[in-house]
TORMARMI-468654 format. One record per residue (C-alpha): z, y, x; residue in one letter. Coordinates in pm, whole numbers. Each point is the difference from the previous one (the first is absolute). Example, Ala and Ser with C-alpha at 12.3 -4.5 7.8 and 13.67 -1.06 7.14 Angstrom:
<atoms>
((780 -450 1230) "a") ((-66 344 137) "s") 
</atoms>
This chain:
<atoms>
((-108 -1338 -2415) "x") ((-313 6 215) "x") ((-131 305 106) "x") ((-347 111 -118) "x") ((-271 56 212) "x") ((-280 267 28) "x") ((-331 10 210) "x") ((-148 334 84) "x") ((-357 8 77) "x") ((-211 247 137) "x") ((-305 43 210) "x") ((87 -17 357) "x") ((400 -89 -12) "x") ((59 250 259) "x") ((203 277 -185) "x") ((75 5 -358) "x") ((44 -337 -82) "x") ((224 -47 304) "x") ((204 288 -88) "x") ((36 -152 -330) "x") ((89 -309 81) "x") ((314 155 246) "x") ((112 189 -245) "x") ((40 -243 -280) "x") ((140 -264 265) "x") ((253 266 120) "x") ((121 153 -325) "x") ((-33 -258 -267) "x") ((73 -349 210) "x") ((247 -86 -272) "x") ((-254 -73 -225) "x") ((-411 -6 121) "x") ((-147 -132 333) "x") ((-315 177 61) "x") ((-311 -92 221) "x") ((-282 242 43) "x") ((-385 -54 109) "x") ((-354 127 27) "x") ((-371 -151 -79) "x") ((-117 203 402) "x") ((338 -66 192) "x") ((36 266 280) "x") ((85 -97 340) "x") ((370 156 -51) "x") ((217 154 -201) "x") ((-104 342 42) "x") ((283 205 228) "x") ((87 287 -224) "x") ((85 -260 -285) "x") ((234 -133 253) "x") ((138 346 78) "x") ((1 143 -371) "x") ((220 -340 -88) "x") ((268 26 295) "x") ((82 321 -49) "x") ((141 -86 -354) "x") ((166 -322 182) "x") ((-262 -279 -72) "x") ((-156 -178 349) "x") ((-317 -107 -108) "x") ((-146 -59 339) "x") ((2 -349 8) "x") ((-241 -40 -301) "x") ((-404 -65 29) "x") ((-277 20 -233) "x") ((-40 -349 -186) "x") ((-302 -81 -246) "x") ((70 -124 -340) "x") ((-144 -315 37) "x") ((337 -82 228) "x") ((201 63 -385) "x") ((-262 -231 -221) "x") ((230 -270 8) "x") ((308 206 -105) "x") ((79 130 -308) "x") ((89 354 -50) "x") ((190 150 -335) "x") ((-165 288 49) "x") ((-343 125 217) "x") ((-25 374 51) "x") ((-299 158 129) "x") ((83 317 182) "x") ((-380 169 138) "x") ((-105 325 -138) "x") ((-301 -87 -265) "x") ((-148 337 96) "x") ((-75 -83 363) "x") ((-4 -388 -1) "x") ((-68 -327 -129) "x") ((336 -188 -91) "x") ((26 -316 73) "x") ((14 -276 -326) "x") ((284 -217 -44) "x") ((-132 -375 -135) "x") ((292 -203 76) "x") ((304 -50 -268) "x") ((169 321 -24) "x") ((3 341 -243) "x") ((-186 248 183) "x") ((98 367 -36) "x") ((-203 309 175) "x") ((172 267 143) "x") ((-224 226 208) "x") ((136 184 332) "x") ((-243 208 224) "x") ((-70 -138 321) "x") ((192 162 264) "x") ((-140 -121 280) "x") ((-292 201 -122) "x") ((224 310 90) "x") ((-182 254 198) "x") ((213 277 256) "x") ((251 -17 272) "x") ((228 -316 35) "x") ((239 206 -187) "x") ((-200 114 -298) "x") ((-105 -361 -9) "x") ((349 -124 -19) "x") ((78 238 -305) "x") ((-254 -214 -204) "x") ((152 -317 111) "x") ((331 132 -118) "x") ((-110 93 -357) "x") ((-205 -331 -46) "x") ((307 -125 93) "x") ((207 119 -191) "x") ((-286 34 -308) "x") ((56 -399 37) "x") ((352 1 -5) "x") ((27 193 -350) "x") ((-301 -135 -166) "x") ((54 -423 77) "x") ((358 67 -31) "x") ((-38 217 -347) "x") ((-253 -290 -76) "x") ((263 -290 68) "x") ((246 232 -190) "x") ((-188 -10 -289) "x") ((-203 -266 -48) "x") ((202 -233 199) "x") ((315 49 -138) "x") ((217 25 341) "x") ((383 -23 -72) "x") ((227 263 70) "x") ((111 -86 386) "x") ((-340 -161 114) "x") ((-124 276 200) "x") ((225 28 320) "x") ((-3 334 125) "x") 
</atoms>
């Protein structure tokens, strides 16, 4: 059976979308390959997404900010937008794919010390986690087993 695949978009691909796209590669590589991108690519990933991630075991400091346009050719099962609606414009989706929006808060929009600032990461983080993976759950229909924790 081939695995599914899922494209997170977001503005910049610097933070949530990354995250995202770790996670679901770590935990649910039995069944869904994701990819994740942004219509304003940063420069880098940014490096408290980096941190927030390897402290839960998932090295995500290899990855850069890719636009979409580098995915137009591939097709996606599913295409979940992941900016916060309140703040930002989300990207559209035009290419084959159901598209799904779950809205995060920027974290890189964190304000305080480098500490305070990581606390956000961590709860975007793990907001991500339990949402996409409740979503997944869900709507996806994952098998018992397909989440390796």
């Amino acid at each position: 059976m081939s695995k599914q695949r899922v494209l997170f978009l977001c503005i910049s691909n610097s933070c949530r979308s990354q995250m995202a796209e770790g996670l679901v590669n770590h935990y649910l590589k039995k069944k869904w390959k994701a990819a994740s991108a942004g219509t304003k690519p940063a420069g880098e990933v940014h490096p408290l997404a980096i941190k927030a991630m390897n402290e839960i075991g998932i090295d995500i400091s290899e990855s850069k900010p890719k636009s979409p346009g580098k995915f137009r050719k591939k097709r996606f099962d599913l295409v979940i937008t992941v900016c916060d609606e309140a703040t930002e414009a989300c990207p559209v989706w035009l290419a084959k794919g159901e598209v799904v929006h779950i809205d995060f808060p920027d974290p890189a929009e964190a304000a305080g010390t480098e500490e305070e600032k990581l606390r956000v990461f961590r709860a975007v983080r793990d907001d991500i986690h339990r949402r996409v993976f409740y979503y997944l759950a869900k709507e996806r229909a994952l098998e018992p087993g397909a989440i390796d924790y």
